[in-house]
N, C-alpha and C positions, 0 to 999 in steps of 0.2 A: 537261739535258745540260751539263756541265761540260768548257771546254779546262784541262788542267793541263800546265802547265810544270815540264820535266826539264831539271836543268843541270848540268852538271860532268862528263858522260859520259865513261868511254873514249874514245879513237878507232875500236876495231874494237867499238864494242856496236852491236849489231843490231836491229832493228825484234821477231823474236821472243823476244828474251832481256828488252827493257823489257818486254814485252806480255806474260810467263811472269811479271816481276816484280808488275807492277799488278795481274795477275789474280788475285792474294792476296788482294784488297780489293776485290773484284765484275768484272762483265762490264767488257772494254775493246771499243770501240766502233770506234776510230782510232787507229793513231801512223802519225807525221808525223818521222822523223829527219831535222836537217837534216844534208846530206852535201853535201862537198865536191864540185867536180864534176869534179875532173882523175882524184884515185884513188876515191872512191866513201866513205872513209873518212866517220864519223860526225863535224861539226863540234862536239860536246862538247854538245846540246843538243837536244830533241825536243818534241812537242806529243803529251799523250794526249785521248783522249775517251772520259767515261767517265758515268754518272749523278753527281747533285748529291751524296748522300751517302756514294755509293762514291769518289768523287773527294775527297772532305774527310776520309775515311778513310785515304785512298792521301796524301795528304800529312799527315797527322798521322804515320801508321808507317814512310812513308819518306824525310821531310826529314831529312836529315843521317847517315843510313844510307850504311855502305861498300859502294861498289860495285866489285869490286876494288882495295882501299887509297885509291879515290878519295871524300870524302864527297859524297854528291848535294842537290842544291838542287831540293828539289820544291813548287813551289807554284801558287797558282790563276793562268793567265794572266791578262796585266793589258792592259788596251787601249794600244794605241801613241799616243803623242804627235802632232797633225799639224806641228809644228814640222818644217822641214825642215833636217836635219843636213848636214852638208858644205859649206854655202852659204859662201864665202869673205866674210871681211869686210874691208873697206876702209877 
């Protein structure tokens, strides 16, 4: 099972418009859109889950692919850093 990262989304794309899109390219297991919390709106970016080679499929066919005039950034999620961000420096 592979997490794949979706970036550059609309604001109003939906949990079943990504999951109509990746289901091109095999079974989708999970999405995950992150959304704002005040209007619900899509923050530009979502997590799918999908099998290994169906997921290397799904970003080979739709990295850089329009998604209403926007182009999408789709690739293998990458593990976060433990660096902690915001820490003020002195």
């Amino acid at each position: 099972m592979k997490r794949v990262f979706a970036g550059n989304l609309p604001a109003d794309t939906t949990e079943r418009e990504l999951s109509e899109l990746f289901a091109g390219f095999g079974k989708v297991f999970s999405i995950k859109l992150a959304q704002d919390v005040f209007s619900g709106q899509c923050k530009g970016f979502g997590f799918i889950e999908m099998e290994g080679h169906e997921a290397r499929a799904a970003i080979a066919g739709l990295n850089g692919k329009e998604l209403r005039g926007k182009p999408l950034k789709v690739n293998e999620e990458k593990p976060r850093d433990n660096r902690r961000g915001g820490a003020r420096r002195r």
